[in-house]
C-alpha positions, 0 to 999 in steps of 0.5 A, spaced: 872 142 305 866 143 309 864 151 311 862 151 319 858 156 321 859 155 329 855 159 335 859 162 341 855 163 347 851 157 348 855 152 352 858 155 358 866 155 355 870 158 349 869 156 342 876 157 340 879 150 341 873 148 337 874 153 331 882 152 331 881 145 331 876 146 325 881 152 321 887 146 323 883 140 319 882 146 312 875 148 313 873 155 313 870 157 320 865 163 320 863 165 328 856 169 330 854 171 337 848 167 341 847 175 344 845 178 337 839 175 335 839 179 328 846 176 326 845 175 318 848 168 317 844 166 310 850 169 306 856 168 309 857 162 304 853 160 297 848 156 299 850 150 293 857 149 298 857 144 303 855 148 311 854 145 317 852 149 323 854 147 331 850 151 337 843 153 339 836 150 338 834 156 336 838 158 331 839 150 328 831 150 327 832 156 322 837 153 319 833 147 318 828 150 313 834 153 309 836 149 303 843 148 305 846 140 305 846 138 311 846 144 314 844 141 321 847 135 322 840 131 326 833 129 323 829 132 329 824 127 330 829 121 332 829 124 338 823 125 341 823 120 347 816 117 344 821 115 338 827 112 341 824 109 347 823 104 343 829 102 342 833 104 347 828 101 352 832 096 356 838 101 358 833 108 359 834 110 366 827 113 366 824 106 366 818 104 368 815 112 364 809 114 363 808 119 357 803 123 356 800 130 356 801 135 361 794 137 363 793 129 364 799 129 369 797 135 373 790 132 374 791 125 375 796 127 380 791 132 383 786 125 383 791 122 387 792 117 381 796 110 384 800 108 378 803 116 378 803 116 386 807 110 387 812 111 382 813 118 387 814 113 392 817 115 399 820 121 396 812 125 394 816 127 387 817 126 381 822 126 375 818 130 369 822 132 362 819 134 355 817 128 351 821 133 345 828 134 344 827 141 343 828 143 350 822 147 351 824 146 358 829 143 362 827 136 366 828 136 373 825 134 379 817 137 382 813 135 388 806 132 387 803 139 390 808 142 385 805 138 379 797 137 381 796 145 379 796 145 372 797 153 372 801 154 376 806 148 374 806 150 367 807 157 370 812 154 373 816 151 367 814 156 364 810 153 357 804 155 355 801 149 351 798 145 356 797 139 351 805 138 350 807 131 352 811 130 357 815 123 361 815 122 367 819 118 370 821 116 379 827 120 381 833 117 382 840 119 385 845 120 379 852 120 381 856 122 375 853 123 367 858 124 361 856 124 354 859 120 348 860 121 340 858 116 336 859 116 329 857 111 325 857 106 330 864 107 333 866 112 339 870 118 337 869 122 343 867 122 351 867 127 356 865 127 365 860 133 364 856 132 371 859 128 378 853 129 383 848 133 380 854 139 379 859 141 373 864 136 372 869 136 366 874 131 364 876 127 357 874 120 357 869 115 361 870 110 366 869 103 363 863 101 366 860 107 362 864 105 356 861 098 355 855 101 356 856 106 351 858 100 346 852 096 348 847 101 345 851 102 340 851 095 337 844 093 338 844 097 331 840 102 332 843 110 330 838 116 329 844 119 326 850 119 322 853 122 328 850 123 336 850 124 342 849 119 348 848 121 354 849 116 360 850 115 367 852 112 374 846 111 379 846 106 384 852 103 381 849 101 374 850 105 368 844 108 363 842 112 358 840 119 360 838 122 353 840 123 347 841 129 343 842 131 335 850 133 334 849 140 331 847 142 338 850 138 343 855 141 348 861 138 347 865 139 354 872 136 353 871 130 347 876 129 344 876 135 338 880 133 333 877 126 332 869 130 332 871 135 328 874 130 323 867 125 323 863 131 323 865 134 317 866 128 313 859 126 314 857 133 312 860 132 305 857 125 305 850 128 306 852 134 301 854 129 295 849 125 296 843 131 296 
């Protein structure tokens, strides 16, 4: 029996198909709100037990330097983009990218740099997320006027450490993204998050995502047991967004029964194997 500790208030929807879902398969469930920070959930289980916790970055990483197994399913540095672009490169959507720190993006774009203004092109904008997968802030789309003030940009995002490493990549038009569940090495769930830029939720993929989302999978590499691979359609061809760690990623409308059962038979296999 695995013991859940799930967040409500994080994703946008209701936790109670997910806590059912996990009460129906015989594991205990205990429920903490991302409004009340000061929530003690150190105690709800004896820490020697099997706990898995689902919800906030914020949360995840306490949890991370407590002794529970796993606690939170996702060794972090996996996924740094600087880590798994590596291998991921041929499908990425951000390609062709720069990394590098902040300060040196707003300067090199200040100076006109040509390999940054001729990944702008026409459009004098570029896409500019964090190299971290700890959301430090939301990737989006900036204008070179926008980016070429670095105090001003950083106010803007809003991050306080100007060395931070950032991606920057050319804006590209994405018409639909959905995200899949992989656990070890096979497809346990698929859902429609976004369709032209706005929320869009349905279970499943199209096919042309599916035989990418199989692609990825067999070129052997995985940060996780179980993870979350973010893909979409641009221009007709499909291609990895991102990927994310599973004790934080939404699940939209994946099939539950079969993530929370891959979730919690990993979560025993990492707690029996501590």
């Amino acid at each position: 029996m695995v013991n859940w500790i799930v967040e409500d208030g994080v994703f946008g929807s209701s936790i109670i198909p997910l806590v059912s879902e996990i009460k129906n398969q015989g594991h205990q469930v205990r429920v903490i709100d991302y409004a009340k920070e000061d929530t003690d959930f150190t105690h709800f289980f004896p820490e020697e037990e099997c706990i898995l916790f689902y919800g906030s970055i914020h949360v995840a990483s306490k949890i991370l330097i407590l002794p529970w197994a796993p606690g939170v399913i996702g060794e972090i540095k996996n996924y740094y983009c600087t880590n798994y672009y590596q291998y991921l490169s041929k499908w990425l959507l951000n390609s062709p990218n720069y990394i590098l720190p902040l300060k040196d993006l707003c300067y090199r774009v200040a100076n006109r740099d040509p390999g940054l203004h001729n990944l702008a092109q026409s459009t004098k904008r570029l896409f500019v997320r964090p190299d971290s997968p700890l959301k430090l802030f939301a990737g989006n789309v900036y204008s070179l006027s926008e980016i070429s003030v670095l105090q001003e940009f950083m106010r803007r995002l809003p991050v306080e450490d100007e060395n931070i490493l950032v991606v920057v990549a050319k804006e590209r038009q994405i018409d639909g993204e959905w995200r899949v569940i992989v656990s070890d090495g096979k497809i346990v769930g698929a859902s429609q998050y976004k369709q032209y830029g706005k929320p869009f939720y349905t279970e499943g993929m199209p096919e042309q995502v599916h035989l990418l989302a199989q692609e990825v999978i067999a070129c052997g590499w995985q940060p996780d047991s179980i993870w979350a691979l973010d893909l979409c359609i641009s221009e007709g061809k499909a291609y990895i967004v991102e990927i994310g760690f599973f004790s934080c990623a939404a699940l939209y409308h994946c099939n539950l029964s079969s993530v929370v059962s891959e979730a919690s038979k990993i979560a025993l296999r990492e707690w029996r194997n501590v």
